[in-house]
N, C-alpha and C positions, 0 to 999 in steps of 0.2 A: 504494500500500500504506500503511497508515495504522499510526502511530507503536505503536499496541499492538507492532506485528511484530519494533518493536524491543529490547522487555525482555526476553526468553529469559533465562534462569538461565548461567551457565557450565558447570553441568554436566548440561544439556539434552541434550547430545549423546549422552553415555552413557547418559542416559535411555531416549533413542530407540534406538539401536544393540545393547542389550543387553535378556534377556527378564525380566519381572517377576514373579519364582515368587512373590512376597506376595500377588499380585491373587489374591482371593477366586473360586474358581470355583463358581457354584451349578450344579443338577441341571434347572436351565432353559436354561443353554448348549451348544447344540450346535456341536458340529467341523461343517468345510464336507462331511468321509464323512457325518456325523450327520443336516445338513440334506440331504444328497441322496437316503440311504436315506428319510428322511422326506417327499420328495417325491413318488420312487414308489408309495407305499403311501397318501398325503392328497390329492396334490395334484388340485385341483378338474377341472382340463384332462386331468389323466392318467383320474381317473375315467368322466369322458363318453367319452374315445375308447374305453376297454375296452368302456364299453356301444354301442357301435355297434360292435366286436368280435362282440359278442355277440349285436346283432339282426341281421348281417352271418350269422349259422351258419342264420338263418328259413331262406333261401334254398334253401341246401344241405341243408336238411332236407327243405323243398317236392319237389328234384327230384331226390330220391336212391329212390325207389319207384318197380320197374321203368314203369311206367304211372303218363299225369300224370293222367287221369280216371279216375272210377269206374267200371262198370256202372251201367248205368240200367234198371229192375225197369218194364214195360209192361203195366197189366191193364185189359182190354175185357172189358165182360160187361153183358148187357140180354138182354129177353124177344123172343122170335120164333117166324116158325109156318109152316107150309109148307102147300101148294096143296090140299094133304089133310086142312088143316085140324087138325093136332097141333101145339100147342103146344110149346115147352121153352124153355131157355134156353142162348144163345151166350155162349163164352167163350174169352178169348184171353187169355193170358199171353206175353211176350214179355221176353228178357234182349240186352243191347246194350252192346256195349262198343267204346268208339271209343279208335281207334290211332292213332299219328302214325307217319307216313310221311317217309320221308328222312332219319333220324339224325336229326329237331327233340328229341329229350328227351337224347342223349347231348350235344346244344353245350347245350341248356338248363343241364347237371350242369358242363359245363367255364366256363359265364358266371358260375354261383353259388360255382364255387370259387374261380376270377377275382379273383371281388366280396370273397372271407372274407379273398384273399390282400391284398388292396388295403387292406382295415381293417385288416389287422394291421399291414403293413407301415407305416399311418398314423399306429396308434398307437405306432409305434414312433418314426416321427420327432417324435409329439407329444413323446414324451419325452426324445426328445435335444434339444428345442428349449428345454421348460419347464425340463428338468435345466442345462441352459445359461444359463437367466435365473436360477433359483435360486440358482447359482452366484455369476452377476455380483451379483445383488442382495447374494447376503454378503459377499462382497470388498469393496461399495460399503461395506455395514455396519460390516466390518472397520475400514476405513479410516478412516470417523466416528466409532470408535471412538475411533481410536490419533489423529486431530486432536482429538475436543473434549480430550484429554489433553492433549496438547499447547497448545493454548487455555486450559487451567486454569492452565499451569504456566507460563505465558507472564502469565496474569493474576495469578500469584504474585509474581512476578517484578518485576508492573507496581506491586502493590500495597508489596513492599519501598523500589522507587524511590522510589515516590511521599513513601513516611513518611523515607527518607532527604535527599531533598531540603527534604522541610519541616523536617529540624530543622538543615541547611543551613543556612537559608534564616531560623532564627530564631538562627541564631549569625553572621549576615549572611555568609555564605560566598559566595551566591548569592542575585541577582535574584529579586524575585516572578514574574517569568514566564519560569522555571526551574519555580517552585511550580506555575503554570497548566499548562503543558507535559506534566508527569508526572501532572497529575489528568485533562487529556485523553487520555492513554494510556491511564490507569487506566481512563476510562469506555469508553473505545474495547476495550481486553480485555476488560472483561464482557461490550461488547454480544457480542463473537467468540463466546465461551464458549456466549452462548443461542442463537445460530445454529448453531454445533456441534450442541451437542444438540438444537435442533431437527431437525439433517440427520441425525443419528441415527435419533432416536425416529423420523423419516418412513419412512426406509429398514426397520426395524424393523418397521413396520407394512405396509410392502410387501412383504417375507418371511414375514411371517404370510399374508394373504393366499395369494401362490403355494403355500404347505406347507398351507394349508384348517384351520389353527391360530386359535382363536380367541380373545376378548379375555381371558375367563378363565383362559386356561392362561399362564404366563411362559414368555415367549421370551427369548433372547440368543444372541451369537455369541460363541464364544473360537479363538483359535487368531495364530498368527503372521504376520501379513502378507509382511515378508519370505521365511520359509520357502516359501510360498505363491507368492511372484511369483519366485522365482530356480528351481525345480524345473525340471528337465529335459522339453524337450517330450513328451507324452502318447504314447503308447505304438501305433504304426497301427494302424488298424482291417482284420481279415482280412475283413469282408465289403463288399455294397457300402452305400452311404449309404441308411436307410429310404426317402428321400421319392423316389430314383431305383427301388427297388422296386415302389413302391406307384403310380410311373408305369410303370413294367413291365409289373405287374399290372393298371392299369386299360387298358391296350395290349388284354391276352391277352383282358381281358373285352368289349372292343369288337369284337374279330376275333371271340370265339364270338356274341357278339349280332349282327352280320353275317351269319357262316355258320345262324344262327336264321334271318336273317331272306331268305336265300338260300332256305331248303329252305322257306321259307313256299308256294312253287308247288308244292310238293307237297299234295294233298289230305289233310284226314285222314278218311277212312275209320270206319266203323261197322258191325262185324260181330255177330252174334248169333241166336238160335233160337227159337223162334215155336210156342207149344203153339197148337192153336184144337179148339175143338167147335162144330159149329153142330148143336144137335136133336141127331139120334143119330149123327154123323161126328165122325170126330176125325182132325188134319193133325197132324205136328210137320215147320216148315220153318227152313231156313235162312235167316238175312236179309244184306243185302250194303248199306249204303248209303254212296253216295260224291257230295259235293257236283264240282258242273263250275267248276273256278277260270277263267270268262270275264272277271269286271270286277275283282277283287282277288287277286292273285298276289304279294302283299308287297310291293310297289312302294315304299312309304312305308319300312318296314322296310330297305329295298338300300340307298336313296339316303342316307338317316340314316346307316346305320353303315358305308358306304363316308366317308363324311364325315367321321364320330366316329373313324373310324381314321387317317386322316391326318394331323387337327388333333392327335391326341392322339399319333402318332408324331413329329411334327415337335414339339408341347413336350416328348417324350424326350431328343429330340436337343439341343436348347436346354439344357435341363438338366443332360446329362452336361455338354457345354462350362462353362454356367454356375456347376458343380461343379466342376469344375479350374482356373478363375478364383480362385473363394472358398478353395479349399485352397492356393491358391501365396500368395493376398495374405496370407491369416490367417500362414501362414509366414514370410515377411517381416517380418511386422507386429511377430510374437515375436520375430523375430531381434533387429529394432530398437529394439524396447521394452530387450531384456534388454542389450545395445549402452549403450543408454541412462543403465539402471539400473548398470551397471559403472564408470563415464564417471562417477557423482556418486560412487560409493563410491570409488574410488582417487585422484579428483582436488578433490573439493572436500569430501567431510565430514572428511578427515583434517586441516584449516586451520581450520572450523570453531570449534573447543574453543580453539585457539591464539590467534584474534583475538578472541573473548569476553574470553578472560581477561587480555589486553593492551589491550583497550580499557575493562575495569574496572578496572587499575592506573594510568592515565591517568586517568582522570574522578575516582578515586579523590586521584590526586597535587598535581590541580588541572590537568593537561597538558591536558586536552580537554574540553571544552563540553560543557552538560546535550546542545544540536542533536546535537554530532559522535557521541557516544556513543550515542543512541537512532539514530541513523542505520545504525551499525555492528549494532547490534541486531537493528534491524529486516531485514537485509541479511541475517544468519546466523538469522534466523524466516522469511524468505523459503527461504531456502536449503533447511530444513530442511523446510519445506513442499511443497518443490519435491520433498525428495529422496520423502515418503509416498505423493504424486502418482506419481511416479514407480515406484515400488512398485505400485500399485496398476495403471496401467495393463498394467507386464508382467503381471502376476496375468490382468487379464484379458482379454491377449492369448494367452496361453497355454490359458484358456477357452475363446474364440471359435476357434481353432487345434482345439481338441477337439471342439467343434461341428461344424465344418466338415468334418474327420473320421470323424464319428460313434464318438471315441474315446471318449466322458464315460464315467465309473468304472458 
């Protein structure tokens, strides 16, 4: 860790620990409710799964009319003459309408519902997934926030030292490299400072992105870190997880495209009625036609989706498991994050504020060393770093806890 970490201010502590109603809020910062409802209604991901939503209903439109073929309109007609030498002309008109045989158009209506059920439910887990990234990405933001602040104020700090020692240092109090020391701090904080905000501005532009917000418009995040990672776990989900639905659903829709392809040995059938005239006769008959299923009986059709149904049962199964995995660990994970986060605030930031300022009345006194006192510094800018980190991860283990769920607001 490099000596910047050691000029923190003495009253950094309360900086961090208490909230800052001066900071200016504009009409470009969204709360993480803000950014979420804004994900549902922009986000690029959520948009595409709606439309396959929605070309998901073709389907169910195709085979919702009692009958999946037309009528077919048959007309014959040309000149003829008989034995006797009379002219006239023959004509046939014929109507034909082919049927399917064996329930094929009612599994046809349960595979396309199947199908509508399975987009929805997908796009449902798109949004518990995107809504869960949106999420972490702001926490991430958060956090870059409340460091490059802390990075600024650390570079404040560095930049006091530094004019302190130099005039030190010209009342010979202290050594020129006492002088060197504190100007390396000093460079070593700014670099922190442009790194911060680099990590910022990146993350900033990653939220933009996932929310479908573009460069023109101003974005920002505001809200409490803290408040945010100490919150009580999310609230259980009454139903089940989208993406085990929508393997459910593609289950139901492999069993009806089966039973499709079961009743495929069934013929279909072409029934209809038959005007004719030849010269001066006229017939009206009935017509019957039925193909003989000798070489194609669905074969292709059974073996496929007795196949598609097994592989696709056994990753249901996989999946419930895999799902009760990711929900006990995500549980955990929050336990110990928040464990964690309890562990700095009761044992180490209450010490904090108390060896700052005793080890500024020493260095101050002459008792301790430009080294001992930037050491000490840098130890309680560790510290405090550790504790925003720490923050940040409950935050968003408590996220992934909601994902895994399918609790997100």
């Amino acid at each position: 860790m490099s000596h910047r970490l050691a000029m923190a201010a003495p009253w950094l502590a309360i900086a961090l620990l208490l909230p800052r109603p001066g900071v200016a809020r504009t009409s470009s910062e969204l709360t993480l409710e803000e950014a979420l409802v804004l994900a549902r209604q922009r986000a690029p991901a959520l948009l595409e799964a709606a439309g396959r939503v929605a070309e998901a209903r073709g389907p169910v439109a195709g085979a919702s009319p009692p009958l999946r073929d037309n009528p077919t309109l048959e007309l014959e007609a040309g000149p003829s003459s008989t034995a006797e030498g009379r002219r006239g002309v023959d004509v046939a008109v014929g109507l034909v309408q082919p049927l399917e045989l064996g329930g094929k158009q009612g599994a046809r209506r349960e595979s396309a519902r199947a199908g509508l059920a399975r987009e929805t439910a997908a796009r449902q887990d798109t949004e518990r997934r995107v809504l869960g990234e949106v999420a972490a990405t702001f926490l991430r933001a958060l956090h870059a926030r409340e460091r490059t602040k802390l990075a600024r104020e650390a570079e404040a700090t560095a930049v006091s030292t530094a004019q302190s020692t130099q005039r030190r240092f010209e009342a010979g109090d202290v050594p020129v490299v006492d002088v060197n020391v504190a100007r390396v701090a000093l460079a070593r904080a700014r670099a922190d400072v442009a790194g911060a905000e680099g990590e910022e501005a990146s993350l900033l532009y990653m939220l933009r992105a996932l929310l479908g917000v573009g460069l023109a418009q101003p974005l920002g995040v505001r809200g409490e870190l803290r408040a945010l990672a100490v919150a009580g776990p999310p609230a259980a989900s009454t139903g089940e997880r989208p993406d085990i639905v929508a393997l459910e659903s593609e289950v139901a829709q492999a069993e009806a495209d089966l039973r499709l392809g079961r009743r495929s040995a069934w013929p279909d059938v072409g029934v209809g009625v038959r005007y004719q005239r030849e010269v001066d006769e006229t017939a009206v008959l009935g017509t019957l036609s039925v193909p003989v299923p000798l070489f194609s009986w669905g074969q292709e059709a059974r073996v496929t989706g007795e196949a598609r149904v097994r592989r696709l049962q056994t990753a249901l199964e996989a999946a419930r498991r895999a799902r009760d995995v990711q929900v006990e660990a995500a549980r955990v994970q929050h336990r110990k994050r928040q464990e964690a986060l309890e562990l700095l605030e009761r044992e180490a930031l209450p010490l904090l504020a108390d060896n700052e300022s005793l080890a500024l009345k020493s260095y101050e006194a002459g008792e301790m060393g430009l080294a001992e006192f930037l050491l000490v510094r840098r130890d309680t800018l560790e510290a405090r770093t550790a504790y925003l980190d720490s923050l940040l991860q409950a935050a968003l283990a408590r996220v992934q806890l909601a994902v895994e769920t399918g609790a997100l607001p």
